[in-house]
N, C-alpha and C positions, 0 to 999 in steps of 0.2 A: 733851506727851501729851494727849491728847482724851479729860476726865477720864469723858463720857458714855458713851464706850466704852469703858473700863475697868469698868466697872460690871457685875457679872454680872444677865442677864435671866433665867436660869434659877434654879429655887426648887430646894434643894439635895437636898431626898429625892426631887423628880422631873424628873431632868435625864437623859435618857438616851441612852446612845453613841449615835452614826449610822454607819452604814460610809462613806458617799461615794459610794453609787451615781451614774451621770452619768442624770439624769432627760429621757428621748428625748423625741423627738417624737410616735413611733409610738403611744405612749400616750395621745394626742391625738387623731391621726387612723387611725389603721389598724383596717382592718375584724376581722381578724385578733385584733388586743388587745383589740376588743369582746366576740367570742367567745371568749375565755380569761373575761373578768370575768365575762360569762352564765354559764360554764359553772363557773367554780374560786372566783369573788367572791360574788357575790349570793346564792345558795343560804346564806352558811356566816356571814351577819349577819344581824341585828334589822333589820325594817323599822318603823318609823313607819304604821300603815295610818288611823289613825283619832283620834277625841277621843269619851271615855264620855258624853258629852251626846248624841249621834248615836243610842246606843240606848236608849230609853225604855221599847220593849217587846218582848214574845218577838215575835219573826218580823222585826223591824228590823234591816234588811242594810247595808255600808256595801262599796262597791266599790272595789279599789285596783288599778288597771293598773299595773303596773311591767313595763315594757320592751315582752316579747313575752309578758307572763305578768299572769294577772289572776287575783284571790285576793277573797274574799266572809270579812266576818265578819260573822257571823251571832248575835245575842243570842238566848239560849235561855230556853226556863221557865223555869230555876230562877235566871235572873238575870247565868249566867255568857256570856263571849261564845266562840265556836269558829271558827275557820277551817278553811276550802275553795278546794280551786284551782277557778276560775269555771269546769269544763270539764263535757260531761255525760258518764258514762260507757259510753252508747252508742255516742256516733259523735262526741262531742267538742265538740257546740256547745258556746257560752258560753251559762250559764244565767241572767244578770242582765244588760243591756246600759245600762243606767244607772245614774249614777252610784250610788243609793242605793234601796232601796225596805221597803216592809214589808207584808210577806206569810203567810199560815197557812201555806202549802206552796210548797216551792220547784218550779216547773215549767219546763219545758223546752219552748221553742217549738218546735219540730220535730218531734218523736212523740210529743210529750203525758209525757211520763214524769214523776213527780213524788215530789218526797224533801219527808222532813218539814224541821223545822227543823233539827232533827241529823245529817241527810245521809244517813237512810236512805231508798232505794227503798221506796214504798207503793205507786205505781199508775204501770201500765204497758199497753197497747193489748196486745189478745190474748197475757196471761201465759200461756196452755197451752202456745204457739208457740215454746218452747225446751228445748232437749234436757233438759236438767237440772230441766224444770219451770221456775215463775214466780219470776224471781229476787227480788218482791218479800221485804223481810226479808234478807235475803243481799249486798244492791250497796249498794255506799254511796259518798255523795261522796268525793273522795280528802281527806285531812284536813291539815293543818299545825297547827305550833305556836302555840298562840296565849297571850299577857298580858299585863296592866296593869301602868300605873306610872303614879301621879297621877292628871291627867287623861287619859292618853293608852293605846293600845291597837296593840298591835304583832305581827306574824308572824314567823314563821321558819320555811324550806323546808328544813331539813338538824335533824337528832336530836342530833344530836353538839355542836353548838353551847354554850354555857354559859348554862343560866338567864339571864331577862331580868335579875334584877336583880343576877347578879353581873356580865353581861356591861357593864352598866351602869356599873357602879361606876369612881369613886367618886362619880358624882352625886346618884345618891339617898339618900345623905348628905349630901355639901356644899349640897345642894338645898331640906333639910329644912324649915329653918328659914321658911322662905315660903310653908310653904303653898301649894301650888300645887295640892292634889290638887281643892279648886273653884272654882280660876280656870275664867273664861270666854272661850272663842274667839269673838271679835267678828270678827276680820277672816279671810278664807282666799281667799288668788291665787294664781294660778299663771302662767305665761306660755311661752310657746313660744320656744326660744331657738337664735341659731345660731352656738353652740359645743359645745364638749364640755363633759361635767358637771362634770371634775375641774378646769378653768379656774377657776370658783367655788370650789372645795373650795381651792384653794391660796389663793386670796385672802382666804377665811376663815382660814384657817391662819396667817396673819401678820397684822402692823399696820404694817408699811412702806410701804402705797400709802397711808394713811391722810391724811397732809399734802400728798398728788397729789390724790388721787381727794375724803376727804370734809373739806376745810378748814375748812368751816364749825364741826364737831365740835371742834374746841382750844379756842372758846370753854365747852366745860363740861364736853370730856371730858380727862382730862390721858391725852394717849398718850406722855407724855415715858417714854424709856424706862431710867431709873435707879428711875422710878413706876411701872414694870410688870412685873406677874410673869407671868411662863410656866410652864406644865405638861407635863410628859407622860408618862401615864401607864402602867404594865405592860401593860392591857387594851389598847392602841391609840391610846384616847382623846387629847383634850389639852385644856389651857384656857388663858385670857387673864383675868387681872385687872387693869382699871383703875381710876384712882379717876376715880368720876367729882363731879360738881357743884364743880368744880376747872380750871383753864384748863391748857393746856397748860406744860410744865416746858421743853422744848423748848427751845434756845438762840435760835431766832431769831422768837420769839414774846416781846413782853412786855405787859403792860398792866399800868394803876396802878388804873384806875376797872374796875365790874364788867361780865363785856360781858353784852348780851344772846344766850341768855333766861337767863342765870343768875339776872340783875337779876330778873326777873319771878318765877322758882321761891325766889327770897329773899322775894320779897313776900309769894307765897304761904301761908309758914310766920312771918310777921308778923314780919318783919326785915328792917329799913331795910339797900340793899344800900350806900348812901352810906357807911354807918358802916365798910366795910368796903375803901371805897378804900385803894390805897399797900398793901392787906394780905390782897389777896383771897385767897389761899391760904386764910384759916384761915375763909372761911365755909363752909366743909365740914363742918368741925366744931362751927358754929354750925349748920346745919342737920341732923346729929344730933339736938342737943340739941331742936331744936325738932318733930324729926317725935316724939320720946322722949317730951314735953310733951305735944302737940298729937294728935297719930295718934291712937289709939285712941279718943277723943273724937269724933273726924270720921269714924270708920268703918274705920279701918287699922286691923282686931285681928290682922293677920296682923305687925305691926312688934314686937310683943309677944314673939316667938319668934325675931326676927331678929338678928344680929349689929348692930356698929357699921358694919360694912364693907357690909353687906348693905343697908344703910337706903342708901346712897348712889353705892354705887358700881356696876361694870357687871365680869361677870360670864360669859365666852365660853365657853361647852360645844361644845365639837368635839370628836362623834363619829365615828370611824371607821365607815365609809367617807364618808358624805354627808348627817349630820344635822348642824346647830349648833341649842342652845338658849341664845338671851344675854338673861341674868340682869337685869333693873331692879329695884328697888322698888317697880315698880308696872306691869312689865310685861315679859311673855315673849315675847319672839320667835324663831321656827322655821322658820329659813330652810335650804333640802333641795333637792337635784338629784340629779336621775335621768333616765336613759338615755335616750333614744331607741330605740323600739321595734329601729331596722334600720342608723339613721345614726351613724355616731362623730362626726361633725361638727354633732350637732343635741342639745337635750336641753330636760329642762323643769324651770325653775324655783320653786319654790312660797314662799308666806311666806304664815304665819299670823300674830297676836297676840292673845294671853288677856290676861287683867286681872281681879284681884281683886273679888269682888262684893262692892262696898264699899254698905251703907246707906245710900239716898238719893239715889246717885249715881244719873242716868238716861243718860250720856253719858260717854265717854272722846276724848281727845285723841290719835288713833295717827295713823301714818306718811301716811294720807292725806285725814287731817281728823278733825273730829267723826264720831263715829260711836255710835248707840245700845248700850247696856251689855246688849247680849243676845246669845245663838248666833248667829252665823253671821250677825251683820247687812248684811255683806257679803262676799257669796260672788262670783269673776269670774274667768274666763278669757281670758288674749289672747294674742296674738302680739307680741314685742318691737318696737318700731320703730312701733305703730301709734297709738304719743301716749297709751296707757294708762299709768297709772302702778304701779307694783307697793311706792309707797312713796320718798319721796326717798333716802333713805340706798342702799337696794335697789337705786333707778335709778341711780345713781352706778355700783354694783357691778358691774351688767350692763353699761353702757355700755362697757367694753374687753372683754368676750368678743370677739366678733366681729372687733374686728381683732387681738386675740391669737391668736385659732384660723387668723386669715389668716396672720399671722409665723409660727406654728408649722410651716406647710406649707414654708415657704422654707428651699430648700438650705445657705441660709446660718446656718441656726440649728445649731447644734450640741450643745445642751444648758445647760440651768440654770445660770447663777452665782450663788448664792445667797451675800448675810453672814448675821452667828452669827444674828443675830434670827429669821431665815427656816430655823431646824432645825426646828421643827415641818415646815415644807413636804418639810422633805426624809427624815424620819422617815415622813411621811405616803407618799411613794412607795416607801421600804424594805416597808414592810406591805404595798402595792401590789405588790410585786415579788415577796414573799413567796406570797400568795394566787394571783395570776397563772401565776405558776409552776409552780403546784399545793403549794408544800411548805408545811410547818409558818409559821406565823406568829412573826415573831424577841419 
């Protein structure tokens, strides 16, 4: 027997049934499925719209396009922020056409019409000129849901939906301990892609391409899977815990010496990685002990509040529909696809990374270099294929959309074989099927 798989991957208070739906194709490419998710999906979740660094002051706007639909939130005097669908209530223009701005009064290129910062109608070209009188005072932008969590700032187009933070849950618990609510977003990409969005969403949902697609990662991430726990949760949710600063358990990986960069992240924390040949397993828990020593000292006051597991290891938040947030020590990453305003075959990819504002630090080390420890130090948009990078790991990611959205089109596909490992992916289509459908959520 194949003692690896014998080994349960699921954590036992959240391992939950699947039916065995056969996951189509049509969910992939048909126009048709798109307009079921516009119309029974996206209204009835949390969006991701923003990071609370974005607003500084009253009248500071931040613009989120999703799909065919574009949403303003808006920070008001008293500090709090609101959302607005971007349309004007006269004849429908959009009333912000960039990405972000900040303004006394929101105005409308078209007929001059103008709302304050909380969406109501002030000024309007010849107010007498309606039946009812001057609607100023009376018309107001159309409003949605809007609230925080941490650093982040989110909408929601449907009333019925559950509070941000229970729809959450159970993150902003498991989450706590990190501090993250002042982490800083240094990096934000996005990239033009030509797949559908749920192609990423599945591959987040598992770690089976992992020893295909990011091989390099066994060197310090252990994705051996007797090492990994899976989640999933009542709300939809799910997650992945690895350990990481740990080589892969894997059967057909071994090493005696440490590989790199583990070697170098030992050095770091002032331990000889030599010491640890024949036995590298256990510098893991040598570098505990050392961020436990050393951290707070250098600036890490946020490891004070953290677990043992938290200090080292990695951390996959997938949320249902199209958000993950994966967990570092020292760094958040928020990787999210959405739709294509009109195509099922196209969609866009985004990937941010925050980082703790550690004292002294003027620089961090992300996905695609050095980069300064401040908002937004780099902000970029591309198209897939044109030699930008969105991040090595990232790039790996997207590198099989494309000729997976191609296979999907072939008559020859006839639905998903998924092993146990891949229940998350197919849990993930059950809720898909569920929504789509229009019916209750399982």
């Amino acid at each position: 027997m194949n003692v690896q798989a014998s080994v349960s991957r699921y954590s036992q208070d959240f391992d939950l049934p699947v039916r065995g739906d056969t996951i189509t194709a049509d969910r992939y490419i048909s126009k048709d499925w798109m307009d079921l998710e516009t119309r029974n999906l996206w209204p009835k979740v949390w969006h991701l719209g923003g990071v609370l660094a974005e607003f500084e002051d009253a009248g500071d706007i931040v613009r989120h396009n999703f799909g065919k639909e574009s949403v303003l939130m808006v920070r008001q005097e008293d500090g709090a922020i609101r959302a607005f669908y971007n349309t004007c209530p006269h004849r429908g223009n959009r009333l912000i056409v960039g990405e972000a701005a900040s303004v006394p009064r929101i105005v409308c290129g078209y007929h001059n019409w103008t709302f304050d910062i909380d969406g109501t109608l002030v000024k309007v070209q010849d107010p007498d000129d309606f039946a009812g009188g001057s609607p100023c005072g009376k018309v107001h932008l159309a409003e949605l849901r809007c609230d925080t969590w941490g650093p982040f700032v989110f909408w929601c187009m449907d009333d019925d939906v559950a509070p941000l933070h229970e729809w959450l849950a159970p993150f902003p618990e498991r989450l706590k301990g990190y501090g993250i609510d002042t982490w800083v977003r240094v990096l934000k990409l996005s990239v033009d892609c030509d797949f559908n969005w749920k192609i990423i969403r599945d591959n987040f949902n598992e770690s089976y391409h992992l020893p295909t697609i990011h091989p390099e990662l066994a060197t310090f991430i252990n994705d051996g899977l007797p090492d990994t726990v899976f989640e999933m949760y009542p709300t939809g949710h799910n997650s992945m815990w690895m350990k990481g600063h740990q080589a892969t358990t894997r059967v057909d990986y071994h090493t005696t010496e440490v590989p790199a960069p583990l070697d170098d992240v030992a050095r770091a924390w002032d331990i000889d990685p030599e010491a640890y040949n024949g036995r590298t397993g256990d510098l893991r828990q040598a570098i505990i002990a050392a961020k436990r020593r050393l951290g707070p000292g250098r600036g890490f006051t946020n490891y004070e509040s953290m677990t043992d597991q938290q200090l080292v290891d990695y951390f996959h938040c997938t949320l249902f529909p199209n958000l993950t947030l994966t967990m570092s020590p020292e760094q958040l990453q928020v990787l999210r696809t959405e739709p294509h305003p009109t195509d099922p075959e196209k969609c866009v990819f985004q990937h941010w990374c925050l980082y703790p504002p550690v004292e002294g630090m003027k620089t961090v080390m992300g996905p695609v270099g050095e980069l300064p420890l401040r908002h937004d130090a780099l902000v970029r948009h591309s198209t897939y294929g044109d030699g930008v990078s969105v991040g090595f790991v990232a790039d790996q990611d997207l590198s099989i959309g494309t000729t997976q959205q191609q296979g999907l089109n072939s008559r020859g596909f006839k639905g998903c074989i998924l092993p146990n490992q891949e229940k998350r992916v197919q849990r993930f289509h059950e809720l898909l099927n569920d929504y789509v459908k229009g019916t209750e959520p399982a």
